[in-house]
N, C-alpha and C positions, 0 to 999 in steps of 0.2 A: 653689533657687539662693541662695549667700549673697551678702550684701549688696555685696559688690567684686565678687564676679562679676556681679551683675547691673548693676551702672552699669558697669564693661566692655563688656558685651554692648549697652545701651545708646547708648553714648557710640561702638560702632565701626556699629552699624545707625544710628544719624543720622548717621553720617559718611559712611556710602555712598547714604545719602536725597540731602543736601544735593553731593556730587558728582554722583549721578546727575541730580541736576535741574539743576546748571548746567550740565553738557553736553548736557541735552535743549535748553533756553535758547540755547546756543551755535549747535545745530542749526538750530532755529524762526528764531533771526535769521539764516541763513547762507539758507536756504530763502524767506524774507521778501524778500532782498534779491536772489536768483536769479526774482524775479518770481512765483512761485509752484511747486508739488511738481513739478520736473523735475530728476530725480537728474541727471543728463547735464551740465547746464549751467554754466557757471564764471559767478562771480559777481564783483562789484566788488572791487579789491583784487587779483585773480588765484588765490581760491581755490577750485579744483577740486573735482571730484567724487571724485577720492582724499582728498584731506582731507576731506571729507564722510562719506564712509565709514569713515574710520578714527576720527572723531569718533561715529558708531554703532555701530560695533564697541565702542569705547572703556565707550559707555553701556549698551550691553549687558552686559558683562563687570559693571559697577559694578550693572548691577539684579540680574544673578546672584551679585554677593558679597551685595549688600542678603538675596533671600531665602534665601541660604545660612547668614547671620545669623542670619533670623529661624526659620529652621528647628533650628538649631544651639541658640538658647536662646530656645524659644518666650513665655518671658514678658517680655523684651525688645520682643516687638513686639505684646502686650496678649492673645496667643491663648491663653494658660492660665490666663484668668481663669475663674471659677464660670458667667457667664451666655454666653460664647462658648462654652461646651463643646456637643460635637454631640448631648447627649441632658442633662433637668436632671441638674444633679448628677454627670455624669460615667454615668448608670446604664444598662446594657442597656434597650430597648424589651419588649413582652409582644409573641409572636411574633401574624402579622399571621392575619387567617383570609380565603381569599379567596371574596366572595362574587358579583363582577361579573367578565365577563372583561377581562383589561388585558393592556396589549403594553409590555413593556421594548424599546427600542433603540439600539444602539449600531452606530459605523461601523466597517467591517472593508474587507478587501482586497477582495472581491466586492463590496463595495456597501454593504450595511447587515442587522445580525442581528440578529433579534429573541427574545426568551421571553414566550410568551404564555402567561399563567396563568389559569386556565376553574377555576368551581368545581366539586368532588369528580371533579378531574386528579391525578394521584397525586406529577406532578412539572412541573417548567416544559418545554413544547416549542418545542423553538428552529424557525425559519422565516429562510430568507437571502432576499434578491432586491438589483435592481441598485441600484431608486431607493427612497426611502425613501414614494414615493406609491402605489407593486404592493407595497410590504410592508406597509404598512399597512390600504390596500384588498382583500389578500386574504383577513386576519385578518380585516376587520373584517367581510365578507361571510362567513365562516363562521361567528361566535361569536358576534356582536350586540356588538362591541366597544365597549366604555364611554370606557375613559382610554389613553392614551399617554403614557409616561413617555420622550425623546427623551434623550441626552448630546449636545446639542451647544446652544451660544448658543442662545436665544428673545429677542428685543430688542435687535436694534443700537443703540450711544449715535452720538451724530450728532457730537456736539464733547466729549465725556467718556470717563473710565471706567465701570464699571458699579460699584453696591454690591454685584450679588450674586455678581460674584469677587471681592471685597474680604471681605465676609462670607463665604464658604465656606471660602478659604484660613483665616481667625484662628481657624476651628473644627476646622481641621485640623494642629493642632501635628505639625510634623517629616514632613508630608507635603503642605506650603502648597505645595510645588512642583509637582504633579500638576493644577493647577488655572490654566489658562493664562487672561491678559488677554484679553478679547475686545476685536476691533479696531473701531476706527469703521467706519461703513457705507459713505462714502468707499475708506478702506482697504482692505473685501474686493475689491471693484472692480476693482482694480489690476490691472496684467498682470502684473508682479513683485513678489517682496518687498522690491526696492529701492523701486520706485516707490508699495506701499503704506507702506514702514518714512518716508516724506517724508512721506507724508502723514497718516498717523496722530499722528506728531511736532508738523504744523501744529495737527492738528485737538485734539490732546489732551495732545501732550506726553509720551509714551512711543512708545521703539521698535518693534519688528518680530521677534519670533524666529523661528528657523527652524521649530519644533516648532509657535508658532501661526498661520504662514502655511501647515504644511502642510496645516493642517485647511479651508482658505478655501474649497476647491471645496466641501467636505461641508456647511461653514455657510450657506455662499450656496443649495445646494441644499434644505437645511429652510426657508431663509427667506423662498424662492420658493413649497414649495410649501404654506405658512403662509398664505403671504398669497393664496393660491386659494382660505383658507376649507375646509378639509376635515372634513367633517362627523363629526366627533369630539372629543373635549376634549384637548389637545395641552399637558403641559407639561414644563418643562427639570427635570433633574436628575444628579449630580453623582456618579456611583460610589463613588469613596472618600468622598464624604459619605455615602452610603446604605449602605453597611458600617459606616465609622463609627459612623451611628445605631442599626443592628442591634445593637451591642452594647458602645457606650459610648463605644468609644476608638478615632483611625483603627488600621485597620491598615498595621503598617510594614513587612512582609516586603515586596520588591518581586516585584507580578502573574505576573510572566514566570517566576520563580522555584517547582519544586516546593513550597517552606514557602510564598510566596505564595499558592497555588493551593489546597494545605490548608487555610490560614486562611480564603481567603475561603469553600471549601464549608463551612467552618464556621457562620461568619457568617452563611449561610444556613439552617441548618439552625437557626441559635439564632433566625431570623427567621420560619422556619415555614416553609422551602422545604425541597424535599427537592433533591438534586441534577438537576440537567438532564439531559433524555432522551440529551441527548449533547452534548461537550465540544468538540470540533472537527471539522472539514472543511474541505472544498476552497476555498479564499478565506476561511477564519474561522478565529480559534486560539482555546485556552482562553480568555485572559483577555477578550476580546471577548463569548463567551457566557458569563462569569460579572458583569461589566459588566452586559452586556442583563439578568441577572436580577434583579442589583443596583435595577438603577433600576427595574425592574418591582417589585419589593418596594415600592420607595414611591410607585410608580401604584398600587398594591394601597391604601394607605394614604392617598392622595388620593381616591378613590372613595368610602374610608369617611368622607371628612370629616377626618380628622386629619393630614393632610400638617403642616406649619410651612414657613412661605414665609419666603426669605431675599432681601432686605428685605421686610418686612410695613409697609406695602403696596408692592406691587411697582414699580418705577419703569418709566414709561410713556416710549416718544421718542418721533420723528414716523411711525412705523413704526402705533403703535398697539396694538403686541403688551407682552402683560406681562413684565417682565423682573426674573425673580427664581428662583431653584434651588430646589425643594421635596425634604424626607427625611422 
């Protein structure tokens, strides 16, 4: 980037920072003075819950110019620096060798799909089930299952955001957008996304999108059955980060997309996966089982000792669980 374009690019991502956080600001005092998170309620002065709303609307739009920004000129927002890259150097990884069994999973329309990879399996086999506690317990009773490599939040922040979607996004130049905020623990709670997009506001000062309210039932469902203690070693990982690190650089074709779909069996195949015994089914599409494989790749690699945790060390709330994405 030359040097006017990049203090451009600069100069218009702190200008959607600093809007977006005085209309967070705006919010938190409007919610302050309505007594506490009750979307519903009109506050001193006479301003309603349509003003309220269209003050979240407003800050949404500005956090989506912010990472449109920094997607548009990655080193504006410090992500194509040398040590933010998802592998040193910017370099492919040495494909992985699997010597323990491990379970990738990711959520789908059915419930949750997995890729469980056994050593001398010729390929990953996929496994669906509803809850993500029969998917795992069934793997884990046939194969002696070691690790789990989960997509979804591990560690709710109680009044923050988390580092370890701050750090995943900066290492994913031009596809930080795949990588949603996780909400306060408060937040998933909620019966709505009006009523968590209030309270996440209070508790931390960003909104509510639609894309990461839908995931709320799925998050709250790991983080229920996390905290039952399931006798296995359980930890978060980030798909386009674990492409990403397979081989240097994310990938940008989008998932859904047939050039998507080449890429990522690529990626695998440069990661030492062969392709999966099968691609889709009934409640499950491609990109869903090449996700699950994805992140099984780097339960493959946390078995072996070599994961890299994002933050090192991982940040702990009152939950107790580590909170940090491993590739």
């Amino acid at each position: 980037m030359k040097p006017d374009e990049r203090a451009e690019a600069d100069a218009a991502l702190e200008a959607a920072r600093r809007l977006s956080r005085a209309a967070a600001a705006v919010e938190r005092r409007l919610v302050e003075a309505a007594g506490g998170p009750r979307p519903d309620r009109e506050v001193p002065g006479g301003v309603t819950a349509e003003v309220r709303v269209a003050l979240r609307d407003a800050t949404e739009a500005l956090e989506a110019v912010e990472q449109a920004v920094a997607d548009r000129h990655p080193a504006a927002s410090g992500s194509a620096t040398t040590t933010s890259r998802v592998a040193e150097g910017g370099a492919a990884l040495p494909a992985v060798e699997v010597t323990v069994p491990v379970l990738g999973v990711d959520g789908c329309k059915a419930g949750w799909v997995g890729a469980v990879l056994e050593p001398g399996a010729p390929r990953p086999r996929v496994v669906v089930a509803a809850t993500i506690g029969a998917l795992v317990e069934t793997v884990r009773l046939s194969t002696g299952l070691r690790v789990v490599a989960v997509d979804m939040p591990i560690g709710l922040p109680d009044r923050s955001t988390r580092q370890a979607d701050a750090l995943a996004r900066r290492a994913l130049p031009g596809k930080a957008s795949t990588v949603f905020s996780t909400l306060t623990r408060e937040a998933y709670a909620a019966a709505s996304r009006a009523e968590a997009d209030v309270v996440n506001r209070l508790r931390c000062g960003q909104g509510v999108g639609a894309q990461a309210f839908a995931l709320h039932a799925k998050v709250r469902e790991v983080d229920e059955w996390l905290r039952s203690r399931p006798t296995v070693e359980v930890v978060e990982a980030h798909p386009e980060l674990s492409f990403a690190t397979m081989v240097g650089a994310p990938l940008l074709p989008n998932k859904k997309t047939p050039e998507g779909r080449a890429a990522r069996l690529a990626a695998l195949r440069a990661g030492g996966l062969a392709s999966p015994s099968i691609l889709e089914g009934s409640g499950y599409a491609a990109d869903d089982v090449l996700d699950a494989c994805a992140v099984a790749w780097t339960a493959v690699r946390h078995a072996a000792g070599d994961s890299v945790s994002r933050p090192d060390p991982p940040e702990v709330f009152s939950d107790g669980l580590p909170a940090a994405i491993r590739t």
